[in-house]
N, CA, C and O atoms as a DFTB+ gen file, in Angstrom:
496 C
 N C O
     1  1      -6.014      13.069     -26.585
     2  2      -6.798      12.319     -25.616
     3  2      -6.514      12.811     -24.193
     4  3      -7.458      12.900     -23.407
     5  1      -5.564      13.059     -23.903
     6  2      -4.898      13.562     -22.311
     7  2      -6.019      14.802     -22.260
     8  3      -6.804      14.884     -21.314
     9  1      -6.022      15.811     -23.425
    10  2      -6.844      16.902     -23.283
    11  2      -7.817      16.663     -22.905
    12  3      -8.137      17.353     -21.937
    13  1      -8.773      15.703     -23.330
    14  2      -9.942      15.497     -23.303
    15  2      -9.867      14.830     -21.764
    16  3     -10.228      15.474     -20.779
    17  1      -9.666      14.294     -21.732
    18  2      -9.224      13.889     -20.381
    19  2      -9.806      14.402     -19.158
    20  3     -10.684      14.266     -18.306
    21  1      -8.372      15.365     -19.744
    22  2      -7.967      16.413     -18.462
    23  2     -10.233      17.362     -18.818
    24  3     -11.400      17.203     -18.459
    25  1      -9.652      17.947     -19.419
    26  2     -11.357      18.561     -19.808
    27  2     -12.460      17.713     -18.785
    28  3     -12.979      18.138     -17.753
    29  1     -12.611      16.541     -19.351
    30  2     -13.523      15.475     -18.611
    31  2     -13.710      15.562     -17.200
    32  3     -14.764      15.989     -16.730
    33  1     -12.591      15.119     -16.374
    34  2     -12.306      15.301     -14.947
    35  2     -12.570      16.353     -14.744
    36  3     -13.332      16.364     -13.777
    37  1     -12.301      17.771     -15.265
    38  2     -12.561      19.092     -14.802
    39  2     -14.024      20.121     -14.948
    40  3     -14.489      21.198     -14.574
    41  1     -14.336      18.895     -15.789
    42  2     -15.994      19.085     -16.474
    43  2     -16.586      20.454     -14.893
    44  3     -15.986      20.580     -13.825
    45  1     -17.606      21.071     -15.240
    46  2     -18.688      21.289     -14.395
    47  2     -19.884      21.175     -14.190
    48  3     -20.464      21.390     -13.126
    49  1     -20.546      20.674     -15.647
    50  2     -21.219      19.787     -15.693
    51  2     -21.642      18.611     -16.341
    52  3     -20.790      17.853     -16.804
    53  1     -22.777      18.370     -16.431
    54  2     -22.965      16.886     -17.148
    55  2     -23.012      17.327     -19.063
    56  3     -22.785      16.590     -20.022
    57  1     -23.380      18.727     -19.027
    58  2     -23.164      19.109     -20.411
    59  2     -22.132      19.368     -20.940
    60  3     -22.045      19.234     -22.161
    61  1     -21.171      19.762     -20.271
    62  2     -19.555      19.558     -20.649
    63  2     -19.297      18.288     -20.762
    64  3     -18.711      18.080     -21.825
    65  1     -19.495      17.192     -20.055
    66  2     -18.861      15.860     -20.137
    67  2     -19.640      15.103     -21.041
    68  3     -19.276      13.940     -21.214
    69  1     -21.051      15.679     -21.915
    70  2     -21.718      15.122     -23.217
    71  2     -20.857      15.199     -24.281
    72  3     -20.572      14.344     -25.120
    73  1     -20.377      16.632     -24.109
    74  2     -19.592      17.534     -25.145
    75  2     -18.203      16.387     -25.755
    76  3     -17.788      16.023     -26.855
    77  1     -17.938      16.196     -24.667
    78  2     -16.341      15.493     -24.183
    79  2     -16.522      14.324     -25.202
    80  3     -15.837      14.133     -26.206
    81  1     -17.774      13.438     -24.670
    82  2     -17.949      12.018     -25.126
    83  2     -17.817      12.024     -26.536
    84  3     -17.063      11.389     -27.273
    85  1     -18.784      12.951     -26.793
    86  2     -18.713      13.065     -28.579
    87  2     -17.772      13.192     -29.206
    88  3     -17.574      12.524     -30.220
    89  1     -16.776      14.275     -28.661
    90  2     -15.824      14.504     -29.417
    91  2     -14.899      13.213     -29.543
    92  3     -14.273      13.038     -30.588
    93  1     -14.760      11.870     -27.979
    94  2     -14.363      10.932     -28.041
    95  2     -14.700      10.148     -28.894
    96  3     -13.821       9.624     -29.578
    97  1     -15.946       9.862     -29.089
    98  2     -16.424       8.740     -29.829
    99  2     -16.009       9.411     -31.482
   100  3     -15.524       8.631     -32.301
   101  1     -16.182      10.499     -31.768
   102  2     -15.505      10.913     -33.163
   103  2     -14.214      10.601     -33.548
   104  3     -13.809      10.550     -34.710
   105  1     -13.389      10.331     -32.242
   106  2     -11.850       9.965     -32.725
   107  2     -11.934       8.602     -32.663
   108  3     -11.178       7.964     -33.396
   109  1     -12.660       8.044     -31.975
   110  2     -12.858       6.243     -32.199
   111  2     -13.494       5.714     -33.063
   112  3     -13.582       4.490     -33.167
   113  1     -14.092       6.606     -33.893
   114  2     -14.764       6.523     -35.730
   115  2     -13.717       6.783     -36.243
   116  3     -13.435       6.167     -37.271
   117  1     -13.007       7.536     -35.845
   118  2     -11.379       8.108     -37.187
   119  2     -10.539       7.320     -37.068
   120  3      -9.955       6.848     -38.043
   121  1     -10.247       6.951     -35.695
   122  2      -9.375       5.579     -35.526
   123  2      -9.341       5.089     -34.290
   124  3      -8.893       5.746     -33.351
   125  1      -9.841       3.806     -34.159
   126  2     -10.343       3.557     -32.855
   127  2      -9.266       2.606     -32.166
   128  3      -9.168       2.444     -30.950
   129  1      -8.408       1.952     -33.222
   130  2      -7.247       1.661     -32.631
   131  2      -6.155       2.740     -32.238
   132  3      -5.631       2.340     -31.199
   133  1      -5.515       4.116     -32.693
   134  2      -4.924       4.611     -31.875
   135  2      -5.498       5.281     -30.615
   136  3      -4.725       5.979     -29.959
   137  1      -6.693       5.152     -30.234
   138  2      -7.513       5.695     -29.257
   139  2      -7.281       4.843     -28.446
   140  3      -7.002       5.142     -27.285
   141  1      -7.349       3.519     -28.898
   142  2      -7.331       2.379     -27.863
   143  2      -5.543       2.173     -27.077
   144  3      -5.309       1.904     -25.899
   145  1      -4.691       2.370     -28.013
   146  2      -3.705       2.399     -27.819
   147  2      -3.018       3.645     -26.404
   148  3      -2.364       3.497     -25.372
   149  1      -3.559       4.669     -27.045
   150  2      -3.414       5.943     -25.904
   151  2      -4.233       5.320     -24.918
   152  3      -3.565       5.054     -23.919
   153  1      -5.504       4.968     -24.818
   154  2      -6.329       5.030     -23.516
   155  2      -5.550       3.433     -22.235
   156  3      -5.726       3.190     -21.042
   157  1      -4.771       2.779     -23.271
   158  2      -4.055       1.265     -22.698
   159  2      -2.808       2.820     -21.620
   160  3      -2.657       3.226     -20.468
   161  1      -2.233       3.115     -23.099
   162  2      -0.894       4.356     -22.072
   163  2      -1.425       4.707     -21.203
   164  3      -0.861       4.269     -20.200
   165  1      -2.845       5.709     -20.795
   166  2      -2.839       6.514     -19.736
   167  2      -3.459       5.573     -18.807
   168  3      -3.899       6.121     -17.797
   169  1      -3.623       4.242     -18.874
   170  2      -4.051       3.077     -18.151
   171  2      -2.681       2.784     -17.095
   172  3      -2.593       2.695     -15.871
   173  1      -1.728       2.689     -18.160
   174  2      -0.858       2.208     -17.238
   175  2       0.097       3.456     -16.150
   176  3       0.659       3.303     -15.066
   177  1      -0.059       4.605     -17.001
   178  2       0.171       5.784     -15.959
   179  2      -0.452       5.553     -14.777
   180  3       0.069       5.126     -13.746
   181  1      -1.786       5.902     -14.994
   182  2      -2.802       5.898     -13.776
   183  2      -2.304       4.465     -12.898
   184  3      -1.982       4.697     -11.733
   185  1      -2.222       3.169     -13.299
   186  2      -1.365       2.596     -12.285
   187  2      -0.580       2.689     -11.540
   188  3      -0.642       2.434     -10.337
   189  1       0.814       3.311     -12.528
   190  2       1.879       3.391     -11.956
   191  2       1.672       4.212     -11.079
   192  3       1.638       3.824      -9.911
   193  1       1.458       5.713     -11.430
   194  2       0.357       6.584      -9.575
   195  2       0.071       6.112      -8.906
   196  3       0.271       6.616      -7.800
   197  1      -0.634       4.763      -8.949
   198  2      -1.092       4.391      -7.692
   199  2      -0.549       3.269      -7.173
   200  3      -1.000       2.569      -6.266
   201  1       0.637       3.111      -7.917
   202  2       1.465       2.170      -6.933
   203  2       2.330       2.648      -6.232
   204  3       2.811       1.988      -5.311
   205  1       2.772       4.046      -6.533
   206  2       3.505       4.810      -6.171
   207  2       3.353       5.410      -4.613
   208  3       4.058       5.605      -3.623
   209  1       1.490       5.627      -5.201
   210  2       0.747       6.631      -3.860
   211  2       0.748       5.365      -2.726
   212  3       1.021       5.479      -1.531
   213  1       0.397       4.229      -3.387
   214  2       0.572       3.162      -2.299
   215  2       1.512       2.668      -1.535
   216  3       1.146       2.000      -0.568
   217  1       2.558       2.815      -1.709
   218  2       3.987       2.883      -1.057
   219  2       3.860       3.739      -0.584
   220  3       3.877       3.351       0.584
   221  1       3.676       5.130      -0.539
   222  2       3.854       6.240      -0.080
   223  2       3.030       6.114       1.270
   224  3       3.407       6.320       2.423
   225  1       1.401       5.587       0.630
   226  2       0.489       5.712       1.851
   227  2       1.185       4.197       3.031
   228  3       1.290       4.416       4.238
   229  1       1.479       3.152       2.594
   230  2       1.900       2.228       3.288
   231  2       2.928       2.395       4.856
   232  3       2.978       1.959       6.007
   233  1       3.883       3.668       3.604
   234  2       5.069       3.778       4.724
   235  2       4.944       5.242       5.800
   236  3       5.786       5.661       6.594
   237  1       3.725       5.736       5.511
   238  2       3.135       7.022       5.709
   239  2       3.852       7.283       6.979
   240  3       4.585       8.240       7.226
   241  1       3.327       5.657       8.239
   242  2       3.260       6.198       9.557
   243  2       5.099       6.044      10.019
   244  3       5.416       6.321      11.176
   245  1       5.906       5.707       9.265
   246  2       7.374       5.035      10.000
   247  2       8.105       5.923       9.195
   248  3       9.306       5.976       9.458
   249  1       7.614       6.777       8.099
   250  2       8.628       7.471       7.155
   251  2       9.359       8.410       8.315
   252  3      10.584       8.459       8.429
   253  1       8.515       9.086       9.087
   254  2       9.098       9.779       9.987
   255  2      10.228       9.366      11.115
   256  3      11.027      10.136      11.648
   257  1      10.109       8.158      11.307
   258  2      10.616       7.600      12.006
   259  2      12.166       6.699      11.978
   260  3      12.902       6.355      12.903
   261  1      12.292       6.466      10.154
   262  2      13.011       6.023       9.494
   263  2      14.180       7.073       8.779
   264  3      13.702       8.171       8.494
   265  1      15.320       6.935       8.521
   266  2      15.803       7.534       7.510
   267  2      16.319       7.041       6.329
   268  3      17.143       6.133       6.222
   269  1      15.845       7.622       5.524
   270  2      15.928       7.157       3.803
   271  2      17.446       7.326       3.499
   272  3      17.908       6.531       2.682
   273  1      18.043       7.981       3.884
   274  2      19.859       7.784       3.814
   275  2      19.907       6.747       3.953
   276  3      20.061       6.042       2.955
   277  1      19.806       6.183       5.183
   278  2      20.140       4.816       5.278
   279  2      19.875       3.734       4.695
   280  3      20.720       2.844       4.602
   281  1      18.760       3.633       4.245
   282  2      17.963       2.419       3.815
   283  2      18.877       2.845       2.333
   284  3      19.730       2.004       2.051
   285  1      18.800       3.856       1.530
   286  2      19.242       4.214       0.088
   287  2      20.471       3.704       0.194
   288  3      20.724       2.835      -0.640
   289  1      21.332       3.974       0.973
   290  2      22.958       3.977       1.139
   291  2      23.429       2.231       1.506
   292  3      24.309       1.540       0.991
   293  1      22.460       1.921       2.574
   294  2      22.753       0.743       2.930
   295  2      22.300      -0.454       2.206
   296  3      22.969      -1.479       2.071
   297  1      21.141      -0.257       1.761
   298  2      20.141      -1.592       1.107
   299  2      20.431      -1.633      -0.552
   300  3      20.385      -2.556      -1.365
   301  1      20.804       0.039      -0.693
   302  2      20.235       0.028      -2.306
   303  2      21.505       0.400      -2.890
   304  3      21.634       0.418      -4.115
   305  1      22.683       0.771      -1.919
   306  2      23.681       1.494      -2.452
   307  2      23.636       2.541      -3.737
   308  3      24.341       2.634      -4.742
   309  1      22.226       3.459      -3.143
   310  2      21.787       4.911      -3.973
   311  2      21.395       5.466      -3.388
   312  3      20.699       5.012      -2.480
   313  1      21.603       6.805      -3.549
   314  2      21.346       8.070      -2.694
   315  2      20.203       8.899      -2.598
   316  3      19.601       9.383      -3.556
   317  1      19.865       9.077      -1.108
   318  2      19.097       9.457      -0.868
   319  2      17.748       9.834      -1.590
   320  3      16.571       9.570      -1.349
   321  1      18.352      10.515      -2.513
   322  2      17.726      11.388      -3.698
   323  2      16.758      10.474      -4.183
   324  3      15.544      10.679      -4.188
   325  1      17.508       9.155      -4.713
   326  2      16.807       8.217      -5.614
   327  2      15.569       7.549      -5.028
   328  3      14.523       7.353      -5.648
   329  1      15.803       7.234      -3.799
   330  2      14.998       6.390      -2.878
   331  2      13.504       7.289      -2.628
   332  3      12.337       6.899      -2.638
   333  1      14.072       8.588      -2.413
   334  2      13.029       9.572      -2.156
   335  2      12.092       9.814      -3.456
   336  3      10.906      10.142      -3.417
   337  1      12.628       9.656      -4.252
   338  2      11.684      10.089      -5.780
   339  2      11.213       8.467      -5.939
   340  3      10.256       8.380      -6.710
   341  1      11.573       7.408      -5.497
   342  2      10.849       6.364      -6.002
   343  2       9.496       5.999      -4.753
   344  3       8.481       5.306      -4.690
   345  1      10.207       6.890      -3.954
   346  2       9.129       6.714      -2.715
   347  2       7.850       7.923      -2.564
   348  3       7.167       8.042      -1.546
   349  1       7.718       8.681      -3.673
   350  2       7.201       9.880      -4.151
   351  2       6.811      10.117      -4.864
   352  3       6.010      11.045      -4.975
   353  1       7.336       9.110      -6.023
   354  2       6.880       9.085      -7.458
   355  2       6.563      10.265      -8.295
   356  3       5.583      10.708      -8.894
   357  1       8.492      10.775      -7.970
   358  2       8.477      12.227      -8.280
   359  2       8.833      11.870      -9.952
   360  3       9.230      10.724     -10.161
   361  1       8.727      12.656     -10.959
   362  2       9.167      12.471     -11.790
   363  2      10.369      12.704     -12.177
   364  3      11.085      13.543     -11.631
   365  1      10.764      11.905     -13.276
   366  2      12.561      11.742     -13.271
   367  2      12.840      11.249     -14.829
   368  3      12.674      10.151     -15.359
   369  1      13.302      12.433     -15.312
   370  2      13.221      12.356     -16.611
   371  2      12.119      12.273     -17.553
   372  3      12.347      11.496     -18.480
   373  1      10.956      12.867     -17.583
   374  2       9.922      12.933     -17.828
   375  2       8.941      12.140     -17.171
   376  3       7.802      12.601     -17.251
   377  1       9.082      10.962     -16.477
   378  2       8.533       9.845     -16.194
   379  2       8.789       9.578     -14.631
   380  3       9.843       9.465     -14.004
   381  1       7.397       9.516     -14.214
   382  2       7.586       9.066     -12.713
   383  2       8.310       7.679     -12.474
   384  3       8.438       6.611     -13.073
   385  1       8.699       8.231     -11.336
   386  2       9.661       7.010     -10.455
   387  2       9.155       5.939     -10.053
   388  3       8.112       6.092      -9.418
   389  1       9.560       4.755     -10.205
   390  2       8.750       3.863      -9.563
   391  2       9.750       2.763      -9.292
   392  3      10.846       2.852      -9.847
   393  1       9.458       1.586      -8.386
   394  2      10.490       0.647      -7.818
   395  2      10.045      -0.451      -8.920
   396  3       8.955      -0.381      -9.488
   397  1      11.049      -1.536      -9.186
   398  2      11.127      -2.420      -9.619
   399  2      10.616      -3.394      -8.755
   400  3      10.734      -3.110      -7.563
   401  1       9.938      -4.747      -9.087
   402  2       9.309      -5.637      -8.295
   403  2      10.384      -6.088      -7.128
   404  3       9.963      -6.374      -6.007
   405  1      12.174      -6.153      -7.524
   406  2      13.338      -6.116      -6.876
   407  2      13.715      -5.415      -6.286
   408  3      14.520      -5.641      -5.382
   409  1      13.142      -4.014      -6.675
   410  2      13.603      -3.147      -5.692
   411  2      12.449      -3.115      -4.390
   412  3      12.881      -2.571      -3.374
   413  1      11.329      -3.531      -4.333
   414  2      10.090      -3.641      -3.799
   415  2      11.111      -4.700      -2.850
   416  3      12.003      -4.322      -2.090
   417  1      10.837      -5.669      -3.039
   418  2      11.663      -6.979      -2.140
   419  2      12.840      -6.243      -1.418
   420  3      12.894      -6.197      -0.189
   421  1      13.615      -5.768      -2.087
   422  2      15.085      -5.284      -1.155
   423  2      14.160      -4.208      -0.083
   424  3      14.111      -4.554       1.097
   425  1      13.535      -3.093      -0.436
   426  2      13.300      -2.293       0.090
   427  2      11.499      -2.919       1.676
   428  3      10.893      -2.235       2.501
   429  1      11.406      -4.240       1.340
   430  2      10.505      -4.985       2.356
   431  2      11.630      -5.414       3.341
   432  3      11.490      -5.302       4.559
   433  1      13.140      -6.083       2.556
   434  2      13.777      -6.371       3.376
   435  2      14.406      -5.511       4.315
   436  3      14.516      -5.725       5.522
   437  1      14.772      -4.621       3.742
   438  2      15.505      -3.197       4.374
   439  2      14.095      -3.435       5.748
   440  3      14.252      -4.140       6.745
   441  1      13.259      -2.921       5.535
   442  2      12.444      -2.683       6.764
   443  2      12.210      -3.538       7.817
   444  3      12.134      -3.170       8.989
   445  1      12.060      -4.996       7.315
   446  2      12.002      -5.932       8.349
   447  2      13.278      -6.211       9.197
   448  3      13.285      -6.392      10.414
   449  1      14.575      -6.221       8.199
   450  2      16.493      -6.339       8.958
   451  2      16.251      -4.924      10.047
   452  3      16.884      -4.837      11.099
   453  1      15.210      -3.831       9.588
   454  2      15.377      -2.677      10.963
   455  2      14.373      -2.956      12.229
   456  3      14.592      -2.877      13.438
   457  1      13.434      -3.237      11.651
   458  2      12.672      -3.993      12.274
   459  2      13.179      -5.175      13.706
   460  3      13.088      -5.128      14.933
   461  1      13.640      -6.011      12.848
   462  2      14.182      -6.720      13.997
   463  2      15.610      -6.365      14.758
   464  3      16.047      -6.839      15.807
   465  1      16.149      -5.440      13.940
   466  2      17.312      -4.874      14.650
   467  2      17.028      -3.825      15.917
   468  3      17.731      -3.575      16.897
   469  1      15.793      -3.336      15.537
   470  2      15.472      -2.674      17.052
   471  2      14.823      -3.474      17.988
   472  3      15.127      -3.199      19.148
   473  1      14.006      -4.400      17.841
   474  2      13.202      -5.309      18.515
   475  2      14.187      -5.989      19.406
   476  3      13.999      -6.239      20.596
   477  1      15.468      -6.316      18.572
   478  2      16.350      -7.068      20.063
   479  2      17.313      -6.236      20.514
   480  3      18.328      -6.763      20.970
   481  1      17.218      -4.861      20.488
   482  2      18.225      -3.902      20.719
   483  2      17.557      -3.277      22.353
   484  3      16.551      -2.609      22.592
   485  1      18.721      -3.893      23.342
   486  2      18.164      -3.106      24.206
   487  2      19.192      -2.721      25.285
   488  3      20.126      -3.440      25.638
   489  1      18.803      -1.071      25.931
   490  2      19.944      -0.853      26.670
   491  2      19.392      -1.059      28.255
   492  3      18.305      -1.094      28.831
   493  1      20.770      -1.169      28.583
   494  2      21.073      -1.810      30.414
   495  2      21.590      -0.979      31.006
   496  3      21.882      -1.155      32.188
């Protein structure tokens, strides 16, 4: 199914992506529950991407501005490394990175404790 997939998206035209369907709908006559099963998996991939890309796009404009040492070392007590692949949704061990709904919360808090730590930080 990934093949077909991948094929589909890369189609060039509408007669390639006829081609595609058929061959789909033939495996959902042979067995339409493991079809359904794979198409639930690459469901929740395609999520997890885009929760990933969404963090990514969220923190787009302050990433520069921020350092991920810190926040990893200080908030999460994990290194650099880790913070960066969950903030990248690099893959890690076959499987992209992604934050836990807990790690989501620590890592909102991390930003707002800097947040207000510069807001009343001021020199004289």
């Amino acid at each position: 199914m990934d093949l077909l997939k991948d094929r589909f998206i890369n189609a060039k035209n509408e007669k390639e992506r006829d081609a595609i369907r058929e061959a789909i709908r033939k495996a959902c006559d042979e067995d339409a529950g493991a079809v359904a099963d794979i198409a639930i998996s690459q469901i929740k991939e395609s999520h997890a991407e885009i929760d990933a890309y969404l963090i990514r796009k969220q923190m787009e404009d302050i990433l520069p501005c921020i350092s991920l040492a810190y926040i990893a070392k200080t908030y999460f007590k994990k290194s650099r490394q880790w913070l960066y692949q969950r903030v990248n949704g690099l893959l890690v061990n076959g499987k992209p990175a992604k934050f836990t709904q807990e790690e989501i919360d620590i890592l909102n808090h991390a930003l707002q404790d800097m947040g207000q730590r510069l807001a009343t930080t001021h020199i004289s």
